[in-house]
C-alpha positions in Angstrom: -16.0 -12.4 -31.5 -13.6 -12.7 -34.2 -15.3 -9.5 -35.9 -14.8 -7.1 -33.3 -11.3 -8.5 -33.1 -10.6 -7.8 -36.8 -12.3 -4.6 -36.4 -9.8 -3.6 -33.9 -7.1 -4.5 -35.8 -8.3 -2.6 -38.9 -9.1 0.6 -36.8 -5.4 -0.2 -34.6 -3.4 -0.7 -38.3 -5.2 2.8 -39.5 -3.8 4.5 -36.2 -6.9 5.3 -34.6 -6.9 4.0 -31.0 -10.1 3.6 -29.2 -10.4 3.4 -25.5 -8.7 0.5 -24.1 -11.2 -1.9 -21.9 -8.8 -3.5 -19.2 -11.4 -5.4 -18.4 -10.7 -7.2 -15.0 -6.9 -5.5 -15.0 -8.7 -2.1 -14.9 -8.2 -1.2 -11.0 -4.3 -2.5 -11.1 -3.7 -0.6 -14.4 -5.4 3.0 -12.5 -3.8 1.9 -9.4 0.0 1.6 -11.1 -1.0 5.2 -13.2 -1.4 6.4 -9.6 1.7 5.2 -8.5 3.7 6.1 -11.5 2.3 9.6 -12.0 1.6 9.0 -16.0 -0.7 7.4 -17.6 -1.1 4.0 -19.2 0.4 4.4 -22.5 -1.9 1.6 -25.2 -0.6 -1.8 -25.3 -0.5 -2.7 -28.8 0.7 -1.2 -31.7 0.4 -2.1 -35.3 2.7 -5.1 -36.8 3.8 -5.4 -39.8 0.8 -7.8 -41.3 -1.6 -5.3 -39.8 -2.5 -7.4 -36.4 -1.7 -5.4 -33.5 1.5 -7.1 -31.5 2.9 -5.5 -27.9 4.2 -2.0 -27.7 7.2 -1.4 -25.8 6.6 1.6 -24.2 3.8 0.0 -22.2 6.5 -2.9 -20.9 8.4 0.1 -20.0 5.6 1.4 -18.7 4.5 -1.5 -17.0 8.4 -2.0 -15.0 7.6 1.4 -13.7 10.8 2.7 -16.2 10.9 6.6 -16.9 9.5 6.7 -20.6 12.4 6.1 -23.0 14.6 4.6 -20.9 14.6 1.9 -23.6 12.1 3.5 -26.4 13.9 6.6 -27.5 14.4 7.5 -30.6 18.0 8.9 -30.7 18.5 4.5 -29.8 17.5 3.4 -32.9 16.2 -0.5 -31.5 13.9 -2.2 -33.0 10.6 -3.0 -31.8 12.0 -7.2 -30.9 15.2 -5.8 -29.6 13.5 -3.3 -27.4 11.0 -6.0 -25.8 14.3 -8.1 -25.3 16.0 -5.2 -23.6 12.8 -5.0 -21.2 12.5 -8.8 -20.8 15.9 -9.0 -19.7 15.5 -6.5 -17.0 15.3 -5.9 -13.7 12.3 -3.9 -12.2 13.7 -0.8 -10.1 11.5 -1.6 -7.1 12.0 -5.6 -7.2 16.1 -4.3 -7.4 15.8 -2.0 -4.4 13.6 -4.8 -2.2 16.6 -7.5 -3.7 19.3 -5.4 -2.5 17.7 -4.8 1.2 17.1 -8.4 2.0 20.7 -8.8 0.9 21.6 -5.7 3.5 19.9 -7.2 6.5 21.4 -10.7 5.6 24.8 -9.7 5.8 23.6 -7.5 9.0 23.3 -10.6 10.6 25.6 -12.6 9.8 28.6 -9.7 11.3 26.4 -9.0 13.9 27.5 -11.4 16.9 25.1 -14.0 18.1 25.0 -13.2 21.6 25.8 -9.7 23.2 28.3 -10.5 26.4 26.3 -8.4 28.9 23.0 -10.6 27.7 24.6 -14.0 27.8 25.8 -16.0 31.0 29.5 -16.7 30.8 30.9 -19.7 32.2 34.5 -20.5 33.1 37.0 -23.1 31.9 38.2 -25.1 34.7 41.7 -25.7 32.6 42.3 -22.5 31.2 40.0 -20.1 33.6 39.0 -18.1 30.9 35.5 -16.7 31.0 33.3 -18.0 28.1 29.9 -17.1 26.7 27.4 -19.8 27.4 24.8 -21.2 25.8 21.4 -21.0 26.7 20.6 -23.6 29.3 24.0 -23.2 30.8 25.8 -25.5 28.7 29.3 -25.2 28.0 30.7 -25.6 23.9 33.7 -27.0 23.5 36.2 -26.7 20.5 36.1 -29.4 17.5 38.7 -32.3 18.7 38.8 -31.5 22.3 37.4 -34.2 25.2 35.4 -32.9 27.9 36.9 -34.0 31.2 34.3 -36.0 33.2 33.8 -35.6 37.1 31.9 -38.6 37.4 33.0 -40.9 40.1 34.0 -44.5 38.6 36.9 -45.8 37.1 38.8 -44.3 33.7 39.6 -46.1 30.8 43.0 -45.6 29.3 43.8 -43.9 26.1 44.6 -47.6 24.6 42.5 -50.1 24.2 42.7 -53.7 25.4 42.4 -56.8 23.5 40.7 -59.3 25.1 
């Protein structure tokens, strides 16, 4: 194995590039050309020792980026600054998907929880203000307020007794 390996790096360091063998990748590799409309540009490119090391245009590539977005010339990166460029980024498509789940989030958080024609509304026996209600038919009271109780029996006094 490590013949046709240093085979490929001798033919890859000359510039000749064979046909690439994406071996299990092959189907998501055609399937991405589809969706990208361009072709799979080759993964490797020659480094300086002769071994072949990862080509930037086929990160770009691989991000679904419009070729040179990062790789043109008139840029003047290097090869490590390039892949750095790409590793920091952000994918167009996982951007888009980010920024509508953040979209419908804060859709429902303005949106109110309960539409008044769809919700029962109950009446406050102090104020006789009509309320939404909950589901069930339970009234909500406000933080720091008591409920008044109807219950028949005997009330305790706001102070308590020492006994």
């Amino acid at each position: 194995m490590t013949t046709a390996r240093a085979s490929r790096a001798r033919r890859t360091a000359r510039g000749e590039r064979g046909p690439v063998n994406w071996g299990e990748y092959a189907a998501a590799v055609h399937r991405w050309e589809l969706i990208t409309g361009r072709p799979a540009p080759y993964p490797t490119q020659p480094g300086r020792h002769g071994r072949p090391v990862l080509a930037p245009p086929f990160v770009e590539w691989l991000m679904g980026l419009p070729p040179g977005w990062v790789t043109a010339g008139h840029l003047e990166l290097p090869r490590t600054a390039q892949l750095r460029a790409l590793g920091n980024g952000v994918m167009p498509q996982q951007a888009a998907r980010a920024l509508r789940h953040l979209l419908d989030d804060l859709t429902h958080l303005h949106r109110p929880p309960c539409h008044p024609s769809a919700c029962p509304t109950t009446r406050d026996r102090r104020s006789g203000v009509s309320r939404p209600g909950r589901a069930g038919g339970r009234v909500t009271h406000p933080p720091g307020t008591t409920r008044t109780s109807t219950a028949a029996g005997p009330r305790r006094s706001g102070t308590r007794s020492r006994r």
